[in-house]
PASEVO-126057 format. One record per atom (N, C-alpha, C): x, y, z; residue in one letter. Coordinates in steps of 0.001 Angstrom, whole numbers, always signed. Each point is the difference from the previous one (the first is absolute). Example, Ala and Ser with C-alpha at 12.3 -4.5 7.8 and 13.67 -1.06 7.14 Angstrom:
<recs>
        u        v        w  rest
   +13190    -5690    +7800     A
     -890    +1190       +0     A
     +900    +1200       +0     A
     -350    +1050     -720     S
     +820    +1190      +60     S
     -770    +1090     +730     S
</recs>
This chain:
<recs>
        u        v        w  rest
     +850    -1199       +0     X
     -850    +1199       +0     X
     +885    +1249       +0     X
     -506     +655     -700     X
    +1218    +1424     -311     X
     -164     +966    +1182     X
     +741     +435     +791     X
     -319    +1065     +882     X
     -895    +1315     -431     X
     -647     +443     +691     X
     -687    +1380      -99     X
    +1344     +812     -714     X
     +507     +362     +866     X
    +1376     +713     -757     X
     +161     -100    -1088     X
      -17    -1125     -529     X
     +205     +120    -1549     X
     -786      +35     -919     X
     -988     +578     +510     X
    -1530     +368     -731     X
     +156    +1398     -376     X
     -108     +817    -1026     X
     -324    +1337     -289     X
     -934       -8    -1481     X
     -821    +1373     +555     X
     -723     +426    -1529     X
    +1032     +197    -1185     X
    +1008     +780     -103     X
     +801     -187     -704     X
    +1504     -465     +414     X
     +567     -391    -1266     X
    +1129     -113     -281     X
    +1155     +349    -1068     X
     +675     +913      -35     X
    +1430     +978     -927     X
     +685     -652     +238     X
     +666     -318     -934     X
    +1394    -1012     -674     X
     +963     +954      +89     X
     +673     +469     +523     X
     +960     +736     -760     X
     +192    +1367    +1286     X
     +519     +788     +418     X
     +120    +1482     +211     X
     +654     +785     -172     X
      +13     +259    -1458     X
     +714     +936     -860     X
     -812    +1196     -299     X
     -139     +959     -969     X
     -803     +789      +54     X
    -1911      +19     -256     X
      -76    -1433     -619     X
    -1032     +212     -678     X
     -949     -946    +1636     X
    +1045     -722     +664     X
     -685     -924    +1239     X
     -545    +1341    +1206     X
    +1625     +467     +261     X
     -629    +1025     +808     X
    -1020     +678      -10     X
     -520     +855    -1625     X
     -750     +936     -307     X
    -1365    -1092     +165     X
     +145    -1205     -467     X
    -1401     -454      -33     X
     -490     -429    +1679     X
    +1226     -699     +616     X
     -383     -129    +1143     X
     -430    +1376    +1168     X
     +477    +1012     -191     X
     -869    +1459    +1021     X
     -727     +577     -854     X
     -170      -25    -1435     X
    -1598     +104     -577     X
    -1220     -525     +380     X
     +434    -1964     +227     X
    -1121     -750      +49     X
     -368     +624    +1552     X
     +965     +271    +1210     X
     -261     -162    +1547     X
     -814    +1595     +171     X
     +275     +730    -1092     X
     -405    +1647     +618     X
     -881      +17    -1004     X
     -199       +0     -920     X
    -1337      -93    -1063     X
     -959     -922     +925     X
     -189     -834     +391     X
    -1208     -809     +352     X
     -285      +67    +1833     X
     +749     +665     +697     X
     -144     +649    +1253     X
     -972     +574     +403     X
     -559     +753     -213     X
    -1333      +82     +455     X
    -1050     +233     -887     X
      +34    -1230     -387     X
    -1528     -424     -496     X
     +374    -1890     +306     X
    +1014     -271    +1045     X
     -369    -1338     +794     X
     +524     +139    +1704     X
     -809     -818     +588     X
     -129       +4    +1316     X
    +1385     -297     +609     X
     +887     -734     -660     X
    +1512     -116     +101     X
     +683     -603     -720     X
    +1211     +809     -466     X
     +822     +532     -906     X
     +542    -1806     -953     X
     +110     +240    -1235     X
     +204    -1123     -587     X
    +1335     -451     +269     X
     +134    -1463      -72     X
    +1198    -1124     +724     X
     +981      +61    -1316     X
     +705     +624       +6     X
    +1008     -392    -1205     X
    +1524     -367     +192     X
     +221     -832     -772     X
    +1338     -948     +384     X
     +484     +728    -1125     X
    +1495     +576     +399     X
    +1068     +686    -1002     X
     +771     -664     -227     X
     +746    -1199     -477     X
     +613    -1001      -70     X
    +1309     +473     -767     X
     +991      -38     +520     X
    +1612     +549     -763     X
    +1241     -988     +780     X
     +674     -360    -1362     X
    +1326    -1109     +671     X
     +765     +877     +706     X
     +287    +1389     -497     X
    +1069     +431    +1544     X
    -1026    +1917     -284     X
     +141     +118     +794     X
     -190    +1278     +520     X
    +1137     +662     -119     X
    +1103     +125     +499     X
    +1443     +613     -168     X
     -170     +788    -1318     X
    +1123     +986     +538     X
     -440    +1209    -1427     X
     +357     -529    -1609     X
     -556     +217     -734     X
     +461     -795    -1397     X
    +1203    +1126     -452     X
     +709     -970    -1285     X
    +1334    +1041     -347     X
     -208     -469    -1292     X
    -1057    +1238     -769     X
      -91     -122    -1526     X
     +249     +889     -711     X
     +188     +702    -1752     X
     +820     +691     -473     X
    -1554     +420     -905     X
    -1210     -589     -104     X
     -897     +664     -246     X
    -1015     +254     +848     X
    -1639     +900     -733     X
     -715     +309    +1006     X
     +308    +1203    +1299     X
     +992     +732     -902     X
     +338     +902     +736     X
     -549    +1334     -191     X
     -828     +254    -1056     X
     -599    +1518     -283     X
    -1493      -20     -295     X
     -589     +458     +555     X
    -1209     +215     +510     X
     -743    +1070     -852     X
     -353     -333    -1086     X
     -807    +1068     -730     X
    -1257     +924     +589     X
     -262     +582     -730     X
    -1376    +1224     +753     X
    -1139    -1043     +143     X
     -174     -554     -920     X
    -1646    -1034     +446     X
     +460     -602    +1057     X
    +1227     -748     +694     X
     +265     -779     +497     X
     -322     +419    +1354     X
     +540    +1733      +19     X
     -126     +939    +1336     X
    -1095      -52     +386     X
    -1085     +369     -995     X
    -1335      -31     +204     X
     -684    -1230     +563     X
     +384    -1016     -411     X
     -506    -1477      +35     X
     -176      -58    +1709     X
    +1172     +149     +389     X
     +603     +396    +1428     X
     -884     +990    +1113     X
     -318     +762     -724     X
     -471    +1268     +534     X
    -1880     -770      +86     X
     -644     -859     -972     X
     -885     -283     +144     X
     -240    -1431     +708     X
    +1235     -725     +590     X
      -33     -870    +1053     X
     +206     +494    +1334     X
     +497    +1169     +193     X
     +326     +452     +966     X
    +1055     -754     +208     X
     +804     +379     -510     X
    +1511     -961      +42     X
    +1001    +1335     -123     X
     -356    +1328     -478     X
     +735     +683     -811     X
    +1609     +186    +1160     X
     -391     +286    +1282     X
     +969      -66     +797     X
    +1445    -1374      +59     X
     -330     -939     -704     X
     +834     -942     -619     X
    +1243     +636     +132     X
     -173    +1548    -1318     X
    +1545     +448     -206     X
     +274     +967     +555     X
     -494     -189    +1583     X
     +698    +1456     +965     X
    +1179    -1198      +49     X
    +1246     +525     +712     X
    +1512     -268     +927     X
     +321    -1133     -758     X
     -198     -150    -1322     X
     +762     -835     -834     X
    +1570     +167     -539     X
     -156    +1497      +83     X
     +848     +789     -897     X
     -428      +74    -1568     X
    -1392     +298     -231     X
     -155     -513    -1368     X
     -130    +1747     -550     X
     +408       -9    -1194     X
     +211    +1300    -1134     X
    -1216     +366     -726     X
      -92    +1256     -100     X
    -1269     +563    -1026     X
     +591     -547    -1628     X
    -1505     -422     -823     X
     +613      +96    -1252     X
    -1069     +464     -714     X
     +433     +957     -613     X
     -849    +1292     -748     X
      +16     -112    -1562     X
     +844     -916     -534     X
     -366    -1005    -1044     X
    +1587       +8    -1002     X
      -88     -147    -1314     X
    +1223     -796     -534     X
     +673    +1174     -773     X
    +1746     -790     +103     X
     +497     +720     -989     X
     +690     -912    -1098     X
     -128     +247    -1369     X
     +367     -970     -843     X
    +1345     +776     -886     X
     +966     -653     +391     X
    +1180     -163     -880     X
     +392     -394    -1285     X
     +265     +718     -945     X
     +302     -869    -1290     X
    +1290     +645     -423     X
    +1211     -584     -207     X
     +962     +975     -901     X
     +353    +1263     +941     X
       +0     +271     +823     X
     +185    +1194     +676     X
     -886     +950     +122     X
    -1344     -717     -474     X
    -1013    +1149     -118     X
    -1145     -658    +1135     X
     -702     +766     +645     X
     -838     +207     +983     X
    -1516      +86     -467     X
     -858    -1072     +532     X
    -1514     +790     -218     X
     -974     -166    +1499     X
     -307    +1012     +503     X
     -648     +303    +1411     X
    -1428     -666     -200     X
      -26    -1317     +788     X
    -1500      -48     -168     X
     -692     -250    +1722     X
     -851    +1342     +163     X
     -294      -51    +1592     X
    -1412     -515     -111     X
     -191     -870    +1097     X
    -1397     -273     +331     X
     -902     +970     +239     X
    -1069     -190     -979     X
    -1089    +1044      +81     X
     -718     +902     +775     X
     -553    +1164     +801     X
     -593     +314     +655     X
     +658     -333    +1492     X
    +1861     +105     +167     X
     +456     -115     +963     X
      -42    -1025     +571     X
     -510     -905     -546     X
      +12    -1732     +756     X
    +1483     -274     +457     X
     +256    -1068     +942     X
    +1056     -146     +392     X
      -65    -1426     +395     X
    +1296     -833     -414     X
     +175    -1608     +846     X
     +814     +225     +524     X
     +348    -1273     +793     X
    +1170      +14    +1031     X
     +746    -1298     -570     X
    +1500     +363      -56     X
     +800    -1344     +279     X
     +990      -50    +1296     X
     +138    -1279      -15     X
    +1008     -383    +1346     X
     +729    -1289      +81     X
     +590     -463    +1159     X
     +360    -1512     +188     X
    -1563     -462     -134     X
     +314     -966    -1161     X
    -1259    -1105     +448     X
     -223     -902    +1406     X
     +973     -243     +608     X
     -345    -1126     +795     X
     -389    +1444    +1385     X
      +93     +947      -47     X
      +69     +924    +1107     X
    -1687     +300       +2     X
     -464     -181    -1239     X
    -1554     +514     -523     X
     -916    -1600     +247     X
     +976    -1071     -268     X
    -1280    -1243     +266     X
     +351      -22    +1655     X
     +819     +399     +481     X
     +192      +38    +1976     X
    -1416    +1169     +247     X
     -151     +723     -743     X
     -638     +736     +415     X
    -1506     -421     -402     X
     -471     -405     -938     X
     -792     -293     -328     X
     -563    -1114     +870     X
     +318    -1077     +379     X
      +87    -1273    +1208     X
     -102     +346    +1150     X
     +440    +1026      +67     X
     -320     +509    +1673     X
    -1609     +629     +114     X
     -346    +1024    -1195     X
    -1501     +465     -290     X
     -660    -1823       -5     X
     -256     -386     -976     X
     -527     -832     +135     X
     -637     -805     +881     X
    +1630     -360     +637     X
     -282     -991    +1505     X
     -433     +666     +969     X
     -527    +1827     +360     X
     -194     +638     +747     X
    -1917     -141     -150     X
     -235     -403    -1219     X
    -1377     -103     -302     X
     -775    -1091     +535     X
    -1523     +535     +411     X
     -633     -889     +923     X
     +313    -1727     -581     X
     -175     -907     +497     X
      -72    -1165     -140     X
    +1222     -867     -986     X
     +937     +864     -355     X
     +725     -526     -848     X
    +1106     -481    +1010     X
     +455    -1620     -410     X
     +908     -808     +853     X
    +1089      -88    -1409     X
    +1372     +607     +416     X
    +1329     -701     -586     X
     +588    -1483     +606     X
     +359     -692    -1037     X
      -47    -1558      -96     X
    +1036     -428     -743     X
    +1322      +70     +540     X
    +1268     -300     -826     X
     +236    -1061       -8     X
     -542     -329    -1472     X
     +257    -1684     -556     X
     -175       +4    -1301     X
    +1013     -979     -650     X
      -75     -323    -1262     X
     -975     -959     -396     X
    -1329     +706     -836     X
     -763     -784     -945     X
     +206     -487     -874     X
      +85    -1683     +606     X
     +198     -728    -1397     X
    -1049     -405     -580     X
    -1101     -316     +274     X
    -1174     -836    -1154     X
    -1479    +1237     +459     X
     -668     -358    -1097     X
    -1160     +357     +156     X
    -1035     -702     +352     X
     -978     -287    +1600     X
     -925    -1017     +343     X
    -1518     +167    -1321     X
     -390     -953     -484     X
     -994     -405    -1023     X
    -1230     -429     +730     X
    -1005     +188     +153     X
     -972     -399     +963     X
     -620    -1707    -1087     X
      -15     -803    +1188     X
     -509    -1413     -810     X
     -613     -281    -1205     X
     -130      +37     -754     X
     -684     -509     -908     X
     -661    +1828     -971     X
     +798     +543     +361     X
     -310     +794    -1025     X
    +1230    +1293      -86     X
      -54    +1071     -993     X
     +961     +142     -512     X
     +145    +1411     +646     X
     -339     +216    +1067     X
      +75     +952     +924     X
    +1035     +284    +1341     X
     +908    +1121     -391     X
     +544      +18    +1402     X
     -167     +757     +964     X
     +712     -770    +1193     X
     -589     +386    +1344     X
     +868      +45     +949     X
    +1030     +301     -137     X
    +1014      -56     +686     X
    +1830     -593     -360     X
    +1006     +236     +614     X
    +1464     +709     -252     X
     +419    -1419     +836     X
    +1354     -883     -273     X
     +726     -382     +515     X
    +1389     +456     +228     X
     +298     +327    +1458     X
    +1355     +728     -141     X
    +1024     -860    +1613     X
     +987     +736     -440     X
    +1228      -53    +1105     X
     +499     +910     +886     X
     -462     +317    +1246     X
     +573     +831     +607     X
    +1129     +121     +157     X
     +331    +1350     -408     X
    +2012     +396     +603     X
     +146     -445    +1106     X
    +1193     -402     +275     X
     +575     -157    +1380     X
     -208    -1347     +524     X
     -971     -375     -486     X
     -868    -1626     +347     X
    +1406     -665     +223     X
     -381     -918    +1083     X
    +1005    -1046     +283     X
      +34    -1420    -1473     X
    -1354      -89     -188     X
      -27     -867    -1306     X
     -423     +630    -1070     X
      -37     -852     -865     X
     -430     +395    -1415     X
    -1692     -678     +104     X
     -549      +82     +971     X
    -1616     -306     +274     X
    -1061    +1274     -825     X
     -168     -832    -1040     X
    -1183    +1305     -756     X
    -1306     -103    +1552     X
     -496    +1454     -791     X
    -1183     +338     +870     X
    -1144     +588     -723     X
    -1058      -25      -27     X
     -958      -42    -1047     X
     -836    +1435     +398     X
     -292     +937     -867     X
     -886    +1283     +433     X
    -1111     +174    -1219     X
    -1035     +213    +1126     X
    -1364     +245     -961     X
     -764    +1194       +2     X
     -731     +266    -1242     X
     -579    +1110     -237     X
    -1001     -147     -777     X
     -871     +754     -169     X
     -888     -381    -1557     X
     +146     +616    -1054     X
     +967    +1270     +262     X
     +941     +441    -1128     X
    +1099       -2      +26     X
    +1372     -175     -838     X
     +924     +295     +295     X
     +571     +715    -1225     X
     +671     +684      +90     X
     +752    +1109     -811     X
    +1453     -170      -97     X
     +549     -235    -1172     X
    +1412     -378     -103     X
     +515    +1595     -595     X
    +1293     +470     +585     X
     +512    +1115     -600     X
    +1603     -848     +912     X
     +136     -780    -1114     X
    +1482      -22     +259     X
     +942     +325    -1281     X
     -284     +694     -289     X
     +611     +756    -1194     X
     +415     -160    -1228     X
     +581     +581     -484     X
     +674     -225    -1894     X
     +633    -1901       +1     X
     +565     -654    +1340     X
     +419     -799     -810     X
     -675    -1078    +1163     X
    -1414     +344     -327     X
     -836     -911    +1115     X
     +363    -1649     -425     X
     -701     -826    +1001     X
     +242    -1456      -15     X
    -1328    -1027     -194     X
     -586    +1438     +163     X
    -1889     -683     -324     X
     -896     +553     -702     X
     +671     +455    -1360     X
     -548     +918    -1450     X
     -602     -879     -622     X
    +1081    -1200     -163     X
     -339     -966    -1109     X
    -1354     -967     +941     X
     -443      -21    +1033     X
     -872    -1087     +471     X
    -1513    +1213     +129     X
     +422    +1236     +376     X
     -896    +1049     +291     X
     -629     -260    -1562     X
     +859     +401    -1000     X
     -457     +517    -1573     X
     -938     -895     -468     X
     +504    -1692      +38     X
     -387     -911     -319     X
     +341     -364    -1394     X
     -621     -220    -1003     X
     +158      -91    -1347     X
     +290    +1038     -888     X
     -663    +1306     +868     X
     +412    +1240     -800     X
    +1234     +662     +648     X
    +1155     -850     +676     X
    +1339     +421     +182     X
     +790     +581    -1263     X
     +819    +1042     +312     X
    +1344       +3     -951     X
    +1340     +387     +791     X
     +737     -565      -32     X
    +1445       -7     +164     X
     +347    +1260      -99     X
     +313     +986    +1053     X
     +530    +1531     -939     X
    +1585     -370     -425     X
     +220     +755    -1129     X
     +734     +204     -702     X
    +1439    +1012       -2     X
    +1207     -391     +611     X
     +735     +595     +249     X
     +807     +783    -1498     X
      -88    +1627     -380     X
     +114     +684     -940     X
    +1462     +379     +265     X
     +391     +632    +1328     X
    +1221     +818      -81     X
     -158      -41    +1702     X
    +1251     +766     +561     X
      -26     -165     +889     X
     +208    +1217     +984     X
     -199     +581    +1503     X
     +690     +769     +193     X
    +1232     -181     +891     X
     +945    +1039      -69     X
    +1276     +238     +748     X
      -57     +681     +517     X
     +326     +461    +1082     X
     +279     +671    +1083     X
    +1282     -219    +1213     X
     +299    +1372     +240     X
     +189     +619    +1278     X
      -84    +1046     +136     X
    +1137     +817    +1606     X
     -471    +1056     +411     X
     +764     +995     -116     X
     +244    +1118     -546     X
     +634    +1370     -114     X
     +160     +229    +1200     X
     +922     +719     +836     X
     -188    +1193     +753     X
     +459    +1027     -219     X
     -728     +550     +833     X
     +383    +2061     -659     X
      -52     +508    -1134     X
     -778     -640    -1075     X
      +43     +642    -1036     X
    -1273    +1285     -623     X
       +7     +654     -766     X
    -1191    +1156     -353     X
     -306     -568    -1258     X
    -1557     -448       +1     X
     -368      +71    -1364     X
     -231    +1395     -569     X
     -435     -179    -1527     X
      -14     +987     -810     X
     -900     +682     +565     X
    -1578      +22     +697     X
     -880     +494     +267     X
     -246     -534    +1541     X
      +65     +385     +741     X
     -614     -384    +1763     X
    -1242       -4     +123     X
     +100    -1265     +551     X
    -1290     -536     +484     X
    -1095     -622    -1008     X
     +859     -281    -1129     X
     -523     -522    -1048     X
     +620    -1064     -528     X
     -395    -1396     -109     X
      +60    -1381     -793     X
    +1384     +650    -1196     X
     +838     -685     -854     X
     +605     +351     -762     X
     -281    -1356    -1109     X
     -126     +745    -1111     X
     +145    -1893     -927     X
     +753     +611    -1113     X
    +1358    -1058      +34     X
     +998     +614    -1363     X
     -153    -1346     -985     X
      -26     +981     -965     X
      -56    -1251    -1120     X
     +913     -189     -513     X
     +862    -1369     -311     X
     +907     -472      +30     X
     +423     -543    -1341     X
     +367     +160    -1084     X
     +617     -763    -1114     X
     +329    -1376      +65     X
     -830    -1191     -833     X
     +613     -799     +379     X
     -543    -1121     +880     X
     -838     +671    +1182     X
     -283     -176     +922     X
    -1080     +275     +740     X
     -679     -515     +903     X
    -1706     +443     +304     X
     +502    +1442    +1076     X
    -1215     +804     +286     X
      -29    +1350     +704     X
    +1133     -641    +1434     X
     +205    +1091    +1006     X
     +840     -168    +1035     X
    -1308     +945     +704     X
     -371     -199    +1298     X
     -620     +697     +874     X
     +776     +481    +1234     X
      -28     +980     +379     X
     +711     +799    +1778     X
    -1596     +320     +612     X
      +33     -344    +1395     X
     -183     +791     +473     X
     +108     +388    +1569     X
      +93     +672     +481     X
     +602      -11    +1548     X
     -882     -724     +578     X
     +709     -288    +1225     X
    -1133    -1530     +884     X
     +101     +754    +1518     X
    +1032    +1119     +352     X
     +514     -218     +897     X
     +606    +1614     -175     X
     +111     +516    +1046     X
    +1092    +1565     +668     X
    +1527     -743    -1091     X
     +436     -573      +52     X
    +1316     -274     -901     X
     +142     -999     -574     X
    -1467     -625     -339     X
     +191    -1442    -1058     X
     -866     +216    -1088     X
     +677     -520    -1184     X
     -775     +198    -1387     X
     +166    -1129     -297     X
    -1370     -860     -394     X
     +536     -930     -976     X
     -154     +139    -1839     X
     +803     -750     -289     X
     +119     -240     -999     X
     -211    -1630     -467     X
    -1167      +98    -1386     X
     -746    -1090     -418     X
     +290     -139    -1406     X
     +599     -719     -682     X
     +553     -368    -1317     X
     -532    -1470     -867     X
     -866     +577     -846     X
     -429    -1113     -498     X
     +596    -1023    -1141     X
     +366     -585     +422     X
     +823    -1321     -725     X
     -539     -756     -709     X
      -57     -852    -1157     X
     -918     -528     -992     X
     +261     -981     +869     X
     -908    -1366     -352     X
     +631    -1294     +710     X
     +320     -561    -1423     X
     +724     -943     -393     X
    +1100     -389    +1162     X
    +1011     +655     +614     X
     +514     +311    +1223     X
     +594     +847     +228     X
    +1253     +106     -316     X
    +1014     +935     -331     X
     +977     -927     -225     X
    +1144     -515     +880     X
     +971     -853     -268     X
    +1051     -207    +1040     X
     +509     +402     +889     X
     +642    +1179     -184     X
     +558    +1028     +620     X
     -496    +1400     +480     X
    -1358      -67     +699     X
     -514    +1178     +134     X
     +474    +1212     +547     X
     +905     +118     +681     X
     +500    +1091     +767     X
     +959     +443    -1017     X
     +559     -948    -1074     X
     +492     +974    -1454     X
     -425     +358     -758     X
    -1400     -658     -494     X
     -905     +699     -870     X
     -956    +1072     +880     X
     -117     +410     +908     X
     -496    +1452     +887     X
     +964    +1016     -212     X
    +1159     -475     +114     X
    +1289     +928     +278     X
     +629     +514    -1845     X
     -300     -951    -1305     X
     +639     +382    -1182     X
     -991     +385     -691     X
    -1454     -669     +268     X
    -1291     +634     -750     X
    -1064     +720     +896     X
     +199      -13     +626     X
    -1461     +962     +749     X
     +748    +1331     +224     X
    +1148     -571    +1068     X
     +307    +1926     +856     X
     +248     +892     -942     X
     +966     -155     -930     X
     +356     +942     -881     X
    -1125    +1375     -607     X
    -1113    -1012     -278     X
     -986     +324     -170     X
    -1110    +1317     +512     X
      -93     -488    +1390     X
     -351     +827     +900     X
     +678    +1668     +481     X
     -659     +670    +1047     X
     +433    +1227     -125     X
    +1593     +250     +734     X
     +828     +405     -112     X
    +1421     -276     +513     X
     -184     +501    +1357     X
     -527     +974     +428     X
     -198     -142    +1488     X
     -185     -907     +544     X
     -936    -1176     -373     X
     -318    -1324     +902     X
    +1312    -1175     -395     X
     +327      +70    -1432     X
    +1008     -889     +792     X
    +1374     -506     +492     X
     +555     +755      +54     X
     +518     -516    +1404     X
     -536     -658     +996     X
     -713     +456     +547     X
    -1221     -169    +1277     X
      +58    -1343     -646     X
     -447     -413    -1269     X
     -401    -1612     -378     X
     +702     -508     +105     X
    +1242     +200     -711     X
    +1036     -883     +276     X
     +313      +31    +1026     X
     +499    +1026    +1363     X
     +442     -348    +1210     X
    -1453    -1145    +1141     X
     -880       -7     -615     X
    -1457     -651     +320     X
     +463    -1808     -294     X
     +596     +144    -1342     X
     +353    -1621     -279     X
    +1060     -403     +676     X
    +1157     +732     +305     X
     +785     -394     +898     X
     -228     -280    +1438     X
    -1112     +448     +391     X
     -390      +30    +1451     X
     -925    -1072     +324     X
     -936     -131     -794     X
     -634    -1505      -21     X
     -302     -256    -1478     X
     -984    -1423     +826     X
      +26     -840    -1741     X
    -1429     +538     -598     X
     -159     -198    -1320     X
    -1026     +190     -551     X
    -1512     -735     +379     X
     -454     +447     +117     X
    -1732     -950      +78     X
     -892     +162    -1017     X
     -974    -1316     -217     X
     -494     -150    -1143     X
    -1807     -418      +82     X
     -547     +332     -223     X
    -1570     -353     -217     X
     -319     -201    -1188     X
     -709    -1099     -311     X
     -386      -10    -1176     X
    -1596     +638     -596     X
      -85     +619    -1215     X
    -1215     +530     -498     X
    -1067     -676     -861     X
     -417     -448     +616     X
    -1357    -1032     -411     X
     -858     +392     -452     X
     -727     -521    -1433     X
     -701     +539      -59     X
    -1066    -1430      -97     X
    -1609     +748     +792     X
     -609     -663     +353     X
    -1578      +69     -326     X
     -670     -594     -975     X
     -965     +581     -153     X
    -1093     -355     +628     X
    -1027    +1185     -135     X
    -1115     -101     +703     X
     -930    -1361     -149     X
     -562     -240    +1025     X
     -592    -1331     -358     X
    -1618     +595    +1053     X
    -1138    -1004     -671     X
    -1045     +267     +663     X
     -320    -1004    +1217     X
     -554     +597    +1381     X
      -34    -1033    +1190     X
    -1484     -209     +286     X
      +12    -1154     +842     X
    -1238     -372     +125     X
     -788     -826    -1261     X
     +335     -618     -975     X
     -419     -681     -883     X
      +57    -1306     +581     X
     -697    -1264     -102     X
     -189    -1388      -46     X
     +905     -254     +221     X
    +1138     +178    -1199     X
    +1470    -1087     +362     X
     +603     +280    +1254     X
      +54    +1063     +722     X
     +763     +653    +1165     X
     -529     -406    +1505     X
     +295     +144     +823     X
     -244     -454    +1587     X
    -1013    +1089     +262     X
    -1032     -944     +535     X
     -612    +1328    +1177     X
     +153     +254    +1827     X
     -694    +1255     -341     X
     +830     +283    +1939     X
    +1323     +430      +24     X
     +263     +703     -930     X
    +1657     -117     -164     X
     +280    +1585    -1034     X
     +483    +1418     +134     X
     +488     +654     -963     X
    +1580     +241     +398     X
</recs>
């Protein structure tokens, strides 16, 4: 018999941005108009701050998005930067393109913005954090409905799964989820790795325009993006075709920098000497429709 405990109305896969936002939507949206606050299980393999090189700039809808969860406080004491919109590089030439009607996003450390985001969340009525890795999805008997998460608690002395139920559960474990292809069903597709990005971090450097995104276009080569994350960190994002090639820290250094505006690099090159390059890949993934026959129910 499953403990009470491991009973909730819902259940979030994942607490990255899209878990958090859904998990203190679902707990403060439905607050009073029920007698007490909905049971939701936030389920994440580590909590500890993440250390990623995207998901770091926060467009104007995004601010807003925020502002209409009541989340917007997310990006107080992050250290996160105004961005008042782009500047595009070509050849030495400049074109100013500012977000409309004064709109403004923010970028920053990502993992400083999902700490922050996890803390809102878990501050919201009824929502329980639950650090364990979900491995399977529970199928209710004899029909094609799910109803619940099999996972592993951190720290556990064994590797003893433990079973959690809901009558919905919500997977947001992200771009390179583990339960797309069983969620999708027949109408799965594989996303498609196009090019890739590169990254690291500048310090001290001035883009062409403050407080504005930079994208130089590169000969040769896909756009390069800056933009500050941080009081003295800029990153820099370089898109690489895949396959990548061999020697990446020589093809950044004989085909990209040159390229770019000579103020920054140095800064790049003394950036590659200081650490190593990091890489994400750019997927492209197309839209697919949910909730059709072939797909699981009880389950987005």
């Amino acid at each position: 018999m499953t403990p009470s405990s491991n009973r909730f109305d819902v259940l979030i896969v994942g607490a990255g941005v899209a878990g958090c936002a859904l998990a203190h939507g679902l707990a403060t949206i439905t607050a009073s108009s029920r007698s007490k606050p909905l049971k939701i299980g936030l389920l994440e393999r580590s909590f500890a701050e993440p250390d990623r090189i995207v998901g770091e700039l926060l467009q104007p809808g995004g601010c807003a998005a925020l502002r209409k969860l009541g989340m917007e406080d997310c990006l107080d004491n992050i250290g996160a930067v105004p961005v008042r919109g782009y500047c595009v590089v070509n050849d030495g030439k400049q074109v100013h393109i500012p977000y409309p009607d004064g709109h403004e996003g923010r970028s920053f450390h990502h993992g400083r913005f999902i700490m922050s985001l996890r803390k809102k969340a878990c501050e919201a009525p009824g929502v329980m954090p639950i650090e364990a890795t979900v491995s399977s999805l529970i199928t209710a008997d004899g029909s094609n409905r799910i109803h619940g998460v099999c996972a592993t608690r951190k720290g556990s002395d064994s590797d003893e799964k433990e079973n959690f139920f809901a009558p919905l559960v919500l997977v947001a474990d992200g771009c390179f989820s583990n339960f797309r292809a069983e969620v999708m069903g027949e109408a799965f597709q594989k996303p498609v790795t196009r090019s890739y990005f590169v990254g690291t971090i500048l310090k001290d450097v001035n883009l062409p325009i403050d407080k504005h995104g930079t994208v130089a276009l590169v000969r040769g080569s896909g756009p390069v993006l800056l933009y500050q994350i941080g009081e003295h960190d800029t990153r820099i994002l370089i898109d690489v075709k895949a396959p990548l090639p061999s020697d990446l820290k020589e093809y950044v250094l004989d085909k990209v920098v040159p390229e770019l505006p000579e103020n920054l690099q140095q800064a790049i090159v003394e950036a590659l000497e200081r650490e190593r390059l990091r890489r994400m890949p750019n997927s492209f993934l197309p839209p697919v429709e949910q909730g059709v026959n072939s797909q699981k129910r009880g389950l987005s």
